[in-house]
N, C-alpha and C positions, 0 to 999 in steps of 0.2 A: 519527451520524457519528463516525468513529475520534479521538479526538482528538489522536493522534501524526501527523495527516495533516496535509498542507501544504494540502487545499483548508480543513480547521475553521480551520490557523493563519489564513491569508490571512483568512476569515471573520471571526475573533475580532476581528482587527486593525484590519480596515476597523468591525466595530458599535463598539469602544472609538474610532476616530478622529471616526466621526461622533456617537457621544455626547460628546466631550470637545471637538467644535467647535458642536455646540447648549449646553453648559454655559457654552463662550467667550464665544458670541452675545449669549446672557443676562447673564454678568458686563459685555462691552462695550457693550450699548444701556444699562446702569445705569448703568455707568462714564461713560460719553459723554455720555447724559442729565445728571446731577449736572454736568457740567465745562460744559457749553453754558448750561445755567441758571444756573451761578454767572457766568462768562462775563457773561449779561446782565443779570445782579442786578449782577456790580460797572459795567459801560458805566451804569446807569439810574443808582445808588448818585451815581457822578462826579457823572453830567448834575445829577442833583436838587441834590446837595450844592452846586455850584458854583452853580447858579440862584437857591437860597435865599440864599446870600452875598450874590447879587450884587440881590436885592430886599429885602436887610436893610442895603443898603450898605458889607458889608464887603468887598467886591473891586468894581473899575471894569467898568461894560461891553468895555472892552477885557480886560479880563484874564478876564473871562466867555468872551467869544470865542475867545482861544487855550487856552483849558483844553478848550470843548468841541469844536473846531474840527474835532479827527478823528474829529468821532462827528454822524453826520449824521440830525439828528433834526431835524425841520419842525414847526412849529408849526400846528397848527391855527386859522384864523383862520375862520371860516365859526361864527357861533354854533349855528345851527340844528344844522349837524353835529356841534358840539362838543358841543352839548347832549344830541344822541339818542346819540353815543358816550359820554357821560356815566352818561347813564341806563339802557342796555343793555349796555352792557359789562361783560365777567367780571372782578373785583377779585384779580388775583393775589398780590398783596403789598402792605398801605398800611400805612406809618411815619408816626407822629403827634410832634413834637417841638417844642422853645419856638423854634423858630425859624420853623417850618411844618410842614406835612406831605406826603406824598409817596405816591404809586399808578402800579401797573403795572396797566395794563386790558389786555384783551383782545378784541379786536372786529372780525367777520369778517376773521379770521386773521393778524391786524395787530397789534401791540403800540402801545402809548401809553405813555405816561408822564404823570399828574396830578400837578401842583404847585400846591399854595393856602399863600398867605402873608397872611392878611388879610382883606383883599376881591378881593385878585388872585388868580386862576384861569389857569393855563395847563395847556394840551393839548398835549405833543408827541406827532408822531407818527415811530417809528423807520423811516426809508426803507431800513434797510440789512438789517432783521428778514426773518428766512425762517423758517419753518416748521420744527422739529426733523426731521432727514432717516430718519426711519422708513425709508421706502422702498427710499433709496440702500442704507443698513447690509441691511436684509430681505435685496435685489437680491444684495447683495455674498454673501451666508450662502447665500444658494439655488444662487451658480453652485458655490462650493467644497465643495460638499456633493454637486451635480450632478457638478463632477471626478471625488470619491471614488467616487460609486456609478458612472460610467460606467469610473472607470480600475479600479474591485472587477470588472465583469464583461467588462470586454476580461483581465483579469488570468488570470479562471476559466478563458475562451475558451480563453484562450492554452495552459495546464496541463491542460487537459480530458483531451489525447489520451492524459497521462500513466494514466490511468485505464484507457484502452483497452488502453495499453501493457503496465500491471500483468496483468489480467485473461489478454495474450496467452500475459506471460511463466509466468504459473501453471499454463498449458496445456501448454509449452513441457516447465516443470520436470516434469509428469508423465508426459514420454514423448510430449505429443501434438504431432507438427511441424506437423500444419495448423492454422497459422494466419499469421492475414493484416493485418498492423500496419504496413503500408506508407502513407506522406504522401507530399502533394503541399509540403507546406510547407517553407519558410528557414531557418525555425528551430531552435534545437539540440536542440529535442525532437523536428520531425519527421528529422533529423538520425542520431538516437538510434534513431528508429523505424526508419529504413529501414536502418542498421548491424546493428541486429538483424533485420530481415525477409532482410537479404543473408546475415547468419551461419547460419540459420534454414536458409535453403533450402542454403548452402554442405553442412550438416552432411545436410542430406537427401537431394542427391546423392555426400555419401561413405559413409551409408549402403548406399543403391541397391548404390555400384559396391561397397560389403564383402559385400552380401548375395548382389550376381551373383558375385564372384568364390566366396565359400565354395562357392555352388552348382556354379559349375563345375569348382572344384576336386574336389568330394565324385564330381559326376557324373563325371567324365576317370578319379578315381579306382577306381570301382567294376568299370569293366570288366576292368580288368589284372588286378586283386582277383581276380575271378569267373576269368578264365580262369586266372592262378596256382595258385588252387583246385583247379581243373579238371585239371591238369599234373600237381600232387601225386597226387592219387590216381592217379598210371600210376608213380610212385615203389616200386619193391620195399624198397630200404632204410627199412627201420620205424624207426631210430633221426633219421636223417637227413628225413623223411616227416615225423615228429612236430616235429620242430624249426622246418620252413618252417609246417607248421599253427598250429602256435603264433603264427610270424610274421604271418603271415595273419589271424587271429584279432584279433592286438593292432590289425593298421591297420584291421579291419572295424569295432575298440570304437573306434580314434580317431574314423573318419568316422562314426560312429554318436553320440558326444560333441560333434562338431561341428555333428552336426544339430539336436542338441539347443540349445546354444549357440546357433548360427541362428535358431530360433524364437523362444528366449526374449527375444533382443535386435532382432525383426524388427517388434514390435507387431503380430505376430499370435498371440500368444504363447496366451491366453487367450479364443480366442474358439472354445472347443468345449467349454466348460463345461455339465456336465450330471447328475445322482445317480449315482452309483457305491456300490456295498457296498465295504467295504476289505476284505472276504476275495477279494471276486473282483479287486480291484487289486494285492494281494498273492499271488494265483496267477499272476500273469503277470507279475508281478517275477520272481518266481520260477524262471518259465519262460525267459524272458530270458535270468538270469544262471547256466541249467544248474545250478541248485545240487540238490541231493541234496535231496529232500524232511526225511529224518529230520535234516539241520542246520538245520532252522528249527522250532523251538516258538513255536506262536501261540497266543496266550490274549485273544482278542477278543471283541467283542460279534458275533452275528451279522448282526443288522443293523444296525450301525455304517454309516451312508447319508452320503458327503461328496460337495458339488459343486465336482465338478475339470476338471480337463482331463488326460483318462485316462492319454494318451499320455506328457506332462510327469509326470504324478503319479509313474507305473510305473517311469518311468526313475528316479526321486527315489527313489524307496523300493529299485529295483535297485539303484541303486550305492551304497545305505547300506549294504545286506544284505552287495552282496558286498565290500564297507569291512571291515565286522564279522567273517565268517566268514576274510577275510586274515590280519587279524591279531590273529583271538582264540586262544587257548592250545590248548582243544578243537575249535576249526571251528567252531562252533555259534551260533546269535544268537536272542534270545530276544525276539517282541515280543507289545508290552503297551501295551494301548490305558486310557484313562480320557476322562472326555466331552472333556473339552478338549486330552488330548495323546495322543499315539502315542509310544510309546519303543522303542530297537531297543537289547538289552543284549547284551553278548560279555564273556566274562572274556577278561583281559589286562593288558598292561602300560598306565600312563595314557599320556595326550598328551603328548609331551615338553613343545610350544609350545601355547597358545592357542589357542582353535576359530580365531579369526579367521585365525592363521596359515595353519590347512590349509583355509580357504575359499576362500583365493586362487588363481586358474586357476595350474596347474602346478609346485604344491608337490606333496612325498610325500615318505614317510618317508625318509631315507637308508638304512636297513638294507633297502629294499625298492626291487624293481625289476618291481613287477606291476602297474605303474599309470602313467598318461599323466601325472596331474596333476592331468589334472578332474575326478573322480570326486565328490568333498566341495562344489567350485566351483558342478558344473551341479545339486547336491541346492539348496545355498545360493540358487543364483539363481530355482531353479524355486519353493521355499518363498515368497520375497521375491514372484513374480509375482502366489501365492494368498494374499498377505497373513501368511503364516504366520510363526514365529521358529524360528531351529534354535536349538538350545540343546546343550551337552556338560554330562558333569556322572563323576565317579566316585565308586564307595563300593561297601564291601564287594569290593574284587581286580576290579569290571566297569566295564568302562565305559556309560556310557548316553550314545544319542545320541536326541534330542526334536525332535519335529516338536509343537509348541505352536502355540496357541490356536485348535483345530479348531472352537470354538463358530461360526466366522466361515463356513467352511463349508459348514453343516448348514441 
């Protein structure tokens, strides 16, 4: 058990309360015990001392009488009983003094008191004597101990769902919306539960409606796309031809970035995972981004085997490629694999700002006007899907951009 968690605290709390009330227990039947025995060591102590006075004749029978008058002890008059109380009885305490002596008996669960002064013999018996209360004190320790352990597991009952709660919100944080932490309960945790089951499902149908609207936007979009397309080419002017192609082109990479986008934030991002050679993922980047064969130097393994998702992969490693070849010095990008990284190098100027800067959807450089935005975003995101790290780094006039920890993978 965790011990930062609030079920060990509760735990810890309740064995410390009922060990520190079984140590109580023990201290108070000692304590109690001791205070009750003396209690009737000093009532016997009076009676005896006042009885031998008063058959040594140093005090009157009257003044016998009001000394022991609130202490109601009978004499036993019946010899035969006094006698086998005499002779059977437990000797708990006897004082022997010039004046007499004195005995607390014990017998069938009765206290006595013996006084001999001589040849006189007296037997009280204490009418007002009970039994040490064992029982009561037990009784009383069994329910407050019965409290703690039943209010310790109404306590758990209660905080239980928090567990359920934890577990849902862990699922929650990794993307996964189904799930299902709804109560029936009053209380501030099931409270908590269904705040979060209502946020939960709020954010699932604004997902839905992002995911349906990208879709139809990309779809509404494609058609004008295609027939635009289509128009141009009845274009005689070459100057003016190339210009709208171009146009054309940039809106076919946005909705092509936005698909990408779409996937990666759809949670289905990753479910076409399967071996790939990275020569053959890097021939259809390639093919993708039109680039010119002889501006890419590869220097890979051949069978370099990673499980990806082809599709995410390609576009990751396209828009690195055509990153690199924009804005390197010669057009050129040079990549280079090692077991655990992939690196795409370009001579060039460095990064003005921080990888993180240009990870962000819809940064680019100012001096450049050949890119949406997301070109670095949708690398960044699709990396993050397959567990991967992008990394920057410069030296020697190149820059390098790293696709790391490929061991994950393979």
């Amino acid at each position: 058990m965790n011990r930062n968690s609030i079920f060990y605290s509760i735990t810890f709390i309740s064995i410390i309360s009922v060990v520190s009330i079984i140590l109580a227990f023990i201290f108070l039947m000692d304590y109690d015990k001791q205070n009750y025995t003396e209690k009737l060591n000093n009532k016997y102590t009076l009676v005896a001392k006042a009885t031998l006075f008063h058959l040594n004749n140093f005090i009157t029978e009257k003044e016998l009488e009001k000394q022991v008058k609130n202490y109601n002890m009978k004499e036993v008059i019946d010899k035969t009983l006094k006698n086998t109380i005499i002779k059977k009885a437990t000797v708990l305490q006897k004082i022997v003094g010039k004046i007499g002596a004195t005995a607390i008996l014990v017998f069938e669960k009765n206290n006595y008191l013996l006084i001999e002064h001589g040849d006189t013999i007296l037997l009280l018996k204490d009418m007002d004597y009970q039994p040490y209360r064992y029982h009561t004190i037990r009784g009383i320790f069994a329910l407050v101990l019965l409290i703690i352990i039943v209010g310790y597991i109404l306590t758990i009952r209660k905080i239980k769902p928090l567990r359920k709660l934890k577990r849902e919100m862990d699922k929650f944080a990794k993307g996964d919306l189904n799930i299902s932490c709804a109560s029936e309960g009053e209380d501030e945790i099931s409270q908590v539960s269904n705040s979060f089951q209502n946020a939960v499902n709020q954010i699932e149908k604004l997902n839905q409606s992002r995911q349906l609207f990208l879709r139809n936007i990309m779809h509404e979009l494609k058609t004008p796309i295609t027939k635009g397309r289509i128009s141009v080419e009845m274009i005689d002017n070459s100057k003016q031809k190339q210009r709208l192609i171009t146009v054309f082109e940039k809106l076919e990479l946005l909705i092509n970035e936005f698909v990408s986008i779409e996937q990666i934030t759809s949670g289905e991002k990753l479910r076409n995972i399967k071996p790939y050679r990275l020569s053959d993922i890097i021939d259809e980047a390639i093919d993708l981004a039109m680039i010119r064969s002889r501006q890419i130097n590869i220097n890979i393994e051949k069978n370099f085997i990673l499980n990806v998702d082809f599709r995410l992969f390609t576009t990751a490693i396209k828009n690195i490629l055509d990153n690199g070849i924009k804005y390197s010095i010669d057009k050129k990008v040079i990549v280079e694999t090692s077991y655990d990284k992939i690196s795409f190098i370009s001579q060039g100027a460095p990064l003005q700002d921080s990888l993180e800067h240009y990870i962000e959807p819809f940064t680019q450089n100012k001096i450049s006007h050949k890119s949406f935005g997301l070109g670095l975003y949708i690398v960044s995101s699709i990396l993050k899907a397959h567990k991967l790290e992008f990394t920057y780094e410069y030296k020697d006039s190149h820059n390098y951009f790293n696709f790391e920890n490929l061991s994950k993978l393979k």
